[in-house]
C-alpha positions as a Markdown table, in Angstrom:
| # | Residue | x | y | z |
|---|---|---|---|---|
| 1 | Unk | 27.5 | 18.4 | 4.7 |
| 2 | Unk | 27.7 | 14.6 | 4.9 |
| 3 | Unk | 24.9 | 14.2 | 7.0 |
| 4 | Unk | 23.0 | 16.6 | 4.6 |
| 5 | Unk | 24.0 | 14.9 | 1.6 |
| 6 | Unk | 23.1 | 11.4 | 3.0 |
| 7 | Unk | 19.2 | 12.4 | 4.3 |
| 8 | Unk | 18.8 | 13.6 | 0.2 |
| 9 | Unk | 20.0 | 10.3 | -0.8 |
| 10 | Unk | 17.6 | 8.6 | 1.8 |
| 11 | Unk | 14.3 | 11.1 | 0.9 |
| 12 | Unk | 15.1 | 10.4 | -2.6 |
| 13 | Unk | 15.0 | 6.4 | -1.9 |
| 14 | Unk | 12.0 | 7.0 | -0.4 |
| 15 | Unk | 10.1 | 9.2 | -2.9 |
| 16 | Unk | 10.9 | 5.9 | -5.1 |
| 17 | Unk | 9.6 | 3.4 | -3.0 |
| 18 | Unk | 6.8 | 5.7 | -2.9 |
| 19 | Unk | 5.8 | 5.8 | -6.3 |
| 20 | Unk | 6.6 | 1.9 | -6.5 |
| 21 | Unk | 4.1 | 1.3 | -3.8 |
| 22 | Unk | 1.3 | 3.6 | -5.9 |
| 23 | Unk | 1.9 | 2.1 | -8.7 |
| 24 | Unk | 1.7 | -1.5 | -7.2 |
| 25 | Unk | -1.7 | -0.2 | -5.4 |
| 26 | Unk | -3.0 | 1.4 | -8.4 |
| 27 | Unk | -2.9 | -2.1 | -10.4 |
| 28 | Unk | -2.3 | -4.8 | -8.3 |
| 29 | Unk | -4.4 | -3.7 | -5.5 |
| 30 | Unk | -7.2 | -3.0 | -7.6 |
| 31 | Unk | -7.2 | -5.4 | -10.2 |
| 32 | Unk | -9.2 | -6.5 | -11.8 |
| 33 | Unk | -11.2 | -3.3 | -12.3 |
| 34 | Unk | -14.5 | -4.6 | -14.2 |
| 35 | Unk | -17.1 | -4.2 | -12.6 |
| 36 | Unk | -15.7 | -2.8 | -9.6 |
| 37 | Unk | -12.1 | -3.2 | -8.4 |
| 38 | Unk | -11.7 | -6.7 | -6.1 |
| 39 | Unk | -10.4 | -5.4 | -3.0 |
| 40 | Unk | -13.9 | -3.1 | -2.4 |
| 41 | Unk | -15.7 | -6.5 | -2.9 |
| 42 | Unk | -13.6 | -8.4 | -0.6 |
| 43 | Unk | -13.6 | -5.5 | 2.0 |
| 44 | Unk | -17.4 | -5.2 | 1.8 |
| 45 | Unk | -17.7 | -9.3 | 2.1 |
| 46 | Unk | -15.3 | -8.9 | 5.2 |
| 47 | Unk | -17.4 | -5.6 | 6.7 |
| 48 | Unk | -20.7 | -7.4 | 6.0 |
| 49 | Unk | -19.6 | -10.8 | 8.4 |
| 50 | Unk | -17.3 | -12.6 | 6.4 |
| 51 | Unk | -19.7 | -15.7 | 5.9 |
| 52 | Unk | -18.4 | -18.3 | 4.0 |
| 53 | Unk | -15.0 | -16.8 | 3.1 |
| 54 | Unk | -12.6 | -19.5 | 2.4 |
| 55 | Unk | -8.5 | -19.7 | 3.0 |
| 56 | Unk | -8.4 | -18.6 | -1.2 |
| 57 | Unk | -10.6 | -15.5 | 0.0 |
| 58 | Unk | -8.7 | -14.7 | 2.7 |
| 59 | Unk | -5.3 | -15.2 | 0.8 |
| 60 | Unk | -6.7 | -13.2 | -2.0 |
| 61 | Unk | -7.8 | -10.1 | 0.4 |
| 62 | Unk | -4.3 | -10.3 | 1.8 |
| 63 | Unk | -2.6 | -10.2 | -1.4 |
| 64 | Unk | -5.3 | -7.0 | -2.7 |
| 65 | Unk | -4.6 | -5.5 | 0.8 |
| 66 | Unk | -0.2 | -5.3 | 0.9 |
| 67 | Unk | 0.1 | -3.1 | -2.0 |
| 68 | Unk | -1.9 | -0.5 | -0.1 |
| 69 | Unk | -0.1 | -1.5 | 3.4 |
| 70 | Unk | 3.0 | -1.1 | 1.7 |
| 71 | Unk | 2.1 | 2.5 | 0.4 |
| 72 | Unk | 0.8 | 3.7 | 3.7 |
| 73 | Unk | 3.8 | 2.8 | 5.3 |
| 74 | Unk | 6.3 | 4.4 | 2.7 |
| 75 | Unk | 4.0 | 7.5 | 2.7 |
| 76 | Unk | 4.9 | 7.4 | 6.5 |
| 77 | Unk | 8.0 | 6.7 | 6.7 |
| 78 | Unk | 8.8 | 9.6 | 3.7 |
| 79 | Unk | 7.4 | 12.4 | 6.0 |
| 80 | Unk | 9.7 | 11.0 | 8.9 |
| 81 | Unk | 12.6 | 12.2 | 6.7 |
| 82 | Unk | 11.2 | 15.4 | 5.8 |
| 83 | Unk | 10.5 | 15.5 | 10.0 |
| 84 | Unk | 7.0 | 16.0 | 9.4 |
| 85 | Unk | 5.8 | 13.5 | 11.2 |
| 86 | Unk | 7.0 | 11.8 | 14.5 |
């Protein structure tokens, strides 16, 4: 019963840190949206050779970039407590 009770408090933990991570992706990760959100521009600059990206750039891709790191990996690690995955 313990062991039950203690995987519902960690899925539950998760499913937070889930919907932290979407929301953080959802505005950080795409701000600003006008005229198209900055990650897709940084990505395509990045995908098209990367020529004449500067530290700011690259700091700036990064910091687009975790929010959506950090939602893959909760997503992930979410279905490894349901035991759907690994």
């Amino acid at each position: 019963m313990n062991d039950t009770h203690n995987k519902e408090k960690l899925i539950k933990k998760a499913k937070s840190r889930v919907l932290v991570a979407l929301i953080a992706s959802v505005t950080l990760g795409l701000a600003p949206f006008v005229p198209e959100p900055h990650l897709f521009g940084k990505w395509r600059w990045l995908l098209g050779g990367a020529e004449g990206m500067q530290a700011m750039d690259w700091f700036d891709l990064a910091l687009h970039t975790s929010p959506w790191i950090y939602l893959i990996l909760s997503i992930i690690r979410l279905l490894q407590l349901r035991g759907k995955v690994f």
